[in-house]
C-alpha positions as CSV (number, residue, x, y, z in Angstrom):
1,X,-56.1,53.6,-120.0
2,X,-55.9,56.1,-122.7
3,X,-56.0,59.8,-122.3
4,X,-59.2,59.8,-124.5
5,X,-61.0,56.8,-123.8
6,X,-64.4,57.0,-125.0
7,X,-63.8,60.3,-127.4
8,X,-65.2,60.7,-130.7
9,X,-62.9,62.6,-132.8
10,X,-64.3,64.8,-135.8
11,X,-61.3,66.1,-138.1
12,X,-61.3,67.9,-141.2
13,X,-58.0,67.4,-143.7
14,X,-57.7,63.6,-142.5
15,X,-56.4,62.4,-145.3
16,X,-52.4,62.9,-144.7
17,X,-50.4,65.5,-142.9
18,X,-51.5,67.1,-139.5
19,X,-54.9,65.7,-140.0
20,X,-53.5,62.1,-140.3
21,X,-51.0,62.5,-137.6
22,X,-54.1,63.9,-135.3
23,X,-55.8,60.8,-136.1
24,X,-53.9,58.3,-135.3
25,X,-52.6,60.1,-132.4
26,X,-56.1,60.5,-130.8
27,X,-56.8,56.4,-131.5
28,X,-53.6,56.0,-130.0
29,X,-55.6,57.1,-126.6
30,X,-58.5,55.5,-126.8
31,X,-60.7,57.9,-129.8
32,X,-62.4,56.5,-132.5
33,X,-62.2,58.8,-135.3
34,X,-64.5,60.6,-137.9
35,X,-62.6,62.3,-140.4
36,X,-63.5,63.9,-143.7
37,X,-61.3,65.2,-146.4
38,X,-61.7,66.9,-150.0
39,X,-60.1,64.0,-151.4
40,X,-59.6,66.0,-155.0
41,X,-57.1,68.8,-156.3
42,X,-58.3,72.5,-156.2
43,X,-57.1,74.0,-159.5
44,X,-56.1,77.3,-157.8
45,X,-53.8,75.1,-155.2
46,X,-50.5,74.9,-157.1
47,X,-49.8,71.2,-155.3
48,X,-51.7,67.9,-155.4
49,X,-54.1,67.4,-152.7
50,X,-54.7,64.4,-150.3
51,X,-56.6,61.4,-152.3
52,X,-59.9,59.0,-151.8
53,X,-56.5,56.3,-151.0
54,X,-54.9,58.8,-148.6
55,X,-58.0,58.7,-146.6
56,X,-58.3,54.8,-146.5
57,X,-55.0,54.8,-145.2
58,X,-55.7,57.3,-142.5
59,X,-58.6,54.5,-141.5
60,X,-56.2,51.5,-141.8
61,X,-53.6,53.2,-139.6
62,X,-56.5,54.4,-137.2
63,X,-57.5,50.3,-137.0
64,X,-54.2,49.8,-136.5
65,X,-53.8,51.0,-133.3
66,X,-57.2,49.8,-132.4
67,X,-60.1,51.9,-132.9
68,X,-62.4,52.5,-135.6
69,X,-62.7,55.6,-138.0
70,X,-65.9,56.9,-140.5
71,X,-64.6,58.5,-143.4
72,X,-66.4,60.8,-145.8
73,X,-64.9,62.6,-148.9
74,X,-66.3,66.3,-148.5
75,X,-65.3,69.9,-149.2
76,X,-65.6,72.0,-146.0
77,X,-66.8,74.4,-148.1
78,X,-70.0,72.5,-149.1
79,X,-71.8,73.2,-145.4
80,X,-74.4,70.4,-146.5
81,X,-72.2,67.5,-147.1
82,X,-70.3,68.6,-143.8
83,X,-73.3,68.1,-142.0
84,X,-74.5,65.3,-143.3
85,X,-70.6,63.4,-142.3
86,X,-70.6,64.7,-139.0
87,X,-74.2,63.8,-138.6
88,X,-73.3,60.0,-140.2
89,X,-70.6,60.1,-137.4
90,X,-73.1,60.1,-134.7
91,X,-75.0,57.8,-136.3
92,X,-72.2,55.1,-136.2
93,X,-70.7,56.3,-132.9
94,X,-73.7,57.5,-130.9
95,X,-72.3,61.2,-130.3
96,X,-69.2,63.3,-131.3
97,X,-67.4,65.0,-128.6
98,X,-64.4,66.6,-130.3
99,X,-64.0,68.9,-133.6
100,X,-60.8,69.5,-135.2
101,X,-60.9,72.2,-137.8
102,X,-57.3,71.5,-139.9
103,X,-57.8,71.3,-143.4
104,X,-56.2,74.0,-145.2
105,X,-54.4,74.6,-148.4
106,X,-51.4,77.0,-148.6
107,X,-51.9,79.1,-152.2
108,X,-48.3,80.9,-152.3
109,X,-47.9,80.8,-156.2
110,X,-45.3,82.9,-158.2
111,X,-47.3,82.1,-161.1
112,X,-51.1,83.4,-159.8
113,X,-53.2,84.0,-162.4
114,X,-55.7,86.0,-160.6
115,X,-55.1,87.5,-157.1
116,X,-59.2,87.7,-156.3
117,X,-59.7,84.2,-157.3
118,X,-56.9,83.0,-155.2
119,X,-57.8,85.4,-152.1
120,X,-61.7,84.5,-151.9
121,X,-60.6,80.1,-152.5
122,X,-58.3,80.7,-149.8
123,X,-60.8,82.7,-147.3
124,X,-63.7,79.9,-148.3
125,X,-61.3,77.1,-147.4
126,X,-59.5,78.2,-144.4
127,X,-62.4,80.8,-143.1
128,X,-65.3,79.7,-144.4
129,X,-64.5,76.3,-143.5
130,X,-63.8,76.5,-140.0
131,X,-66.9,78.2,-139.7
132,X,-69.1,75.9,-141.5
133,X,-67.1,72.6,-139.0
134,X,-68.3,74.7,-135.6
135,X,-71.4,75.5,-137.0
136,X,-72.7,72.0,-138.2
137,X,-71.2,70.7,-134.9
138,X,-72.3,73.1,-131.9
139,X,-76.2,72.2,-131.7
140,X,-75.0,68.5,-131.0
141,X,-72.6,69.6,-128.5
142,X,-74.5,71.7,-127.2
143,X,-77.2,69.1,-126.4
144,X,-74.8,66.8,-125.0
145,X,-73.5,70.0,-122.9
146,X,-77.0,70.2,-121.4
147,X,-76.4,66.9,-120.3
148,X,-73.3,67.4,-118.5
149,X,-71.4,65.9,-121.2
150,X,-67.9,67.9,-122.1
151,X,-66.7,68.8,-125.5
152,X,-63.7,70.3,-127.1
153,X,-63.1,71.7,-130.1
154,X,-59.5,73.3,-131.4
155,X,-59.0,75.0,-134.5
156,X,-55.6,75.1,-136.6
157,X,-54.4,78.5,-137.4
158,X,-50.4,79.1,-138.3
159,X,-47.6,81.2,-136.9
160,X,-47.3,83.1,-140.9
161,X,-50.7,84.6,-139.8
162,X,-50.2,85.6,-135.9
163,X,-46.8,87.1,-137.5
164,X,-48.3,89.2,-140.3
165,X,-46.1,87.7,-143.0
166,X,-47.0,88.0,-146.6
167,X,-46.2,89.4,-149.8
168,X,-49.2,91.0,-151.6
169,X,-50.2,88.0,-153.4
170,X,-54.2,87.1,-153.4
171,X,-53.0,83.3,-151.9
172,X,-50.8,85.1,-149.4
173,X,-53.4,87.3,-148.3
174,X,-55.7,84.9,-148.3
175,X,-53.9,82.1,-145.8
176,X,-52.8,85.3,-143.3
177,X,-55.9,87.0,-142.8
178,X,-57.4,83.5,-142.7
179,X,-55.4,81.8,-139.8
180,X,-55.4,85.5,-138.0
181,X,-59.2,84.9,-138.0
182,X,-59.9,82.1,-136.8
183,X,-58.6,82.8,-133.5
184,X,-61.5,85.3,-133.6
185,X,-63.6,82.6,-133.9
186,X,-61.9,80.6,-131.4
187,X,-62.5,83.4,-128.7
188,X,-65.7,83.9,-129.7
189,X,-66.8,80.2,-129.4
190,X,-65.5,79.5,-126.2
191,X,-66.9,82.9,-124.3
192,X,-70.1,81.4,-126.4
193,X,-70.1,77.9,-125.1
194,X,-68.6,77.6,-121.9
195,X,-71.9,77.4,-120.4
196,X,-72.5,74.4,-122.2
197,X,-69.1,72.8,-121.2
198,X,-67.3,73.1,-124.3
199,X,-63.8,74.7,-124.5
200,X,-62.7,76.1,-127.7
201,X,-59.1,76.7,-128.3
202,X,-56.4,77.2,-131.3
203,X,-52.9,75.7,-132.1
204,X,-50.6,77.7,-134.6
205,X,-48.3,75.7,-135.9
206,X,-44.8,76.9,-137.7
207,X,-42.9,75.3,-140.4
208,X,-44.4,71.7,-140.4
209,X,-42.9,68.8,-142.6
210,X,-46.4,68.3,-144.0
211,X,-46.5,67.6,-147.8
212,X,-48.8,70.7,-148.9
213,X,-44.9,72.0,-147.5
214,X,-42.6,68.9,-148.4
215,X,-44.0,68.5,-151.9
216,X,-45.0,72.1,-152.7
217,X,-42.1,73.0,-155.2
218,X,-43.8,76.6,-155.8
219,X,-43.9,77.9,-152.3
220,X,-40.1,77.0,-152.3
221,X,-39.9,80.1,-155.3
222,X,-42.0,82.1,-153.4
223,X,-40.0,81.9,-150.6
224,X,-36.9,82.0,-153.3
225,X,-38.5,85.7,-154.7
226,X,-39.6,87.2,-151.2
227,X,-35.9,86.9,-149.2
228,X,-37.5,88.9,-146.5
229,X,-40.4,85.8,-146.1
230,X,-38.1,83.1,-145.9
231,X,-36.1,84.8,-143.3
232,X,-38.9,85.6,-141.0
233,X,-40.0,81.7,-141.4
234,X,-37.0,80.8,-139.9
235,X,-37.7,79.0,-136.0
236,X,-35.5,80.4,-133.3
237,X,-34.2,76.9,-132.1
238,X,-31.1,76.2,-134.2
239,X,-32.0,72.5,-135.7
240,X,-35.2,73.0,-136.0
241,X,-36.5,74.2,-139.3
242,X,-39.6,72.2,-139.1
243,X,-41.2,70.5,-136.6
244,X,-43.5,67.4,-137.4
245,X,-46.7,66.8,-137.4
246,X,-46.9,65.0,-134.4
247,X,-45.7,67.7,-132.7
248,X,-49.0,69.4,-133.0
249,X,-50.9,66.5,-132.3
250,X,-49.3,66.4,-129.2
251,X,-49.8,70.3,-128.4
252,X,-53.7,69.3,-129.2
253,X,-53.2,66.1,-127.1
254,X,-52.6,68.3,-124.3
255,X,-55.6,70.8,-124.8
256,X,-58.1,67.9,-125.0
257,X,-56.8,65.7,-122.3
258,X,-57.2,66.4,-118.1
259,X,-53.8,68.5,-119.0
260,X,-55.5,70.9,-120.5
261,X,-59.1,70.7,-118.4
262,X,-58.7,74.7,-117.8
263,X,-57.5,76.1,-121.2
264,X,-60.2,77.8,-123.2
265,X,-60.2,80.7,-125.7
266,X,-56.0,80.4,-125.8
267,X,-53.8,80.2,-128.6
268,X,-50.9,77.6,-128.3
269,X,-48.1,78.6,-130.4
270,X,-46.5,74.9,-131.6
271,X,-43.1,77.3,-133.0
272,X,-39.9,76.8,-131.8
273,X,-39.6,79.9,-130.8
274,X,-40.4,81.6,-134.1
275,X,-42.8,84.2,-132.3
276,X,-40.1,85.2,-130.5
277,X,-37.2,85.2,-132.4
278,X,-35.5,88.9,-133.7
């Protein structure tokens, strides 16, 4: 028996990193997955973004361990197409009963060209977005809430924007006030939908060995030009720099299983100690 036997699992940024790891975690118990992702670069986003191949092997790995995955290549900032993959999702699956909002893009760039473009791609993406995932996903779930059907949903925010770290920079500004709020959002939605049996809760992740970190080469001279930044990213546990991204999945794992039956409108800080740490 899995811990989520019988889930239907709707992520955002599935094609590789946290989103992956989710996935496959979540089939690992019992979930068959729908999971979109852009599937194309951003030009603003100094890195290469996760690909139309990355996303088929997401699915494979999914199948893998036994389950079955939809996958749609959409922007969540085009509130149509979102809809119309979550709606395909219930289609195949017969309902969805789980939302995780994760895609993101980190726009740290020494080299921005324009602090306003980078500030309102960032807020669309990481804002925007979220908003756009509960909102195409709450009248189902709330249906199925007025059946006495539970959902979950868990959005991803980030340790650099509970922390209030940033350096002026449009992309900066952009990816702290974005992650600060979404935990608005995230309290919002649960004092919202509670009645209807749905929790709503947040993860904030630290460093994570994901590739928009691992294969970022400019974040690395941001961090390089802002000393004060990459010494306030540090974790408090000695040997851990970053953690994985299983490591979060696992943190979710515990929100959306019987673990976690009473958390709702909390925060889980996935951070080695970095909120604590002087």
């Amino acid at each position: 028996m899995g811990k989520l036997d019988g889930r239907v699992v709707f992520i955002t940024g599935a094609a590789r990193g946290q989103g992956r790891s989710h996935a496959v975690r979540f089939a690992e118990e019992g979930a068959d997955i729908v999971g979109i992702d852009i599937c194309a670069d951003i030009d603003v986003v100094p890195y290469k973004l996760g690909t139309a191949d990355d996303l088929a092997e997401t699915a494979r790995l999914v199948e893998k361990a036994g389950r079955s995955m939809l996958t749609r290549a959409v922007d969540v900032r085009d509130k149509e197409g979102l809809q119309a993959a979550f709606d395909a999702g219930v289609e195949r699956f017969g309902h969805i009963d789980t939302v995780i909002a994760n895609a993101g893009v980190i726009l740290s760039n020494t080299q921005e060209r324009d602090p306003a473009e980078a500030f309102r791609v960032g807020i669309d993406i990481m804002l925007v977005g979220v908003w756009n995932t509960f909102q195409v996903a709450v009248p189902h779930l709330i249906e199925r809430g007025k059946e006495g059907h539970h959902g979950n949903i868990i959005a991803t925010s980030s340790m650099a924007g509970l922390l209030g770290l940033g350096n002026g920079k449009g992309g900066d500004d952009a990816y702290g006030t974005a992650k600060l709020a979404v935990i608005g959002l995230v309290k919002q939605y649960a004092n919202y939908l509670a009645q209807y049996h749905v929790r709503v809760n947040g993860v904030a992740p630290t460093n994570c060995a994901t590739p928009m970190v691992t294969e970022n080469p400019e974040l690395f001279n941001v961090l390089g030009a802002y000393p004060n930044l990459a010494n306030a990213m540090q974790t408090l546990l000695p040997d851990v720099p970053m953690i994985e991204p299983r490591d979060v999945s696992e943190a979710m794992l515990f929100l959306l299983s019987d673990s976690g039956r009473y958390f709702t409108g909390s925060v889980l800080n996935v951070d080695a100690g970095m909120a604590v740490r002087r």
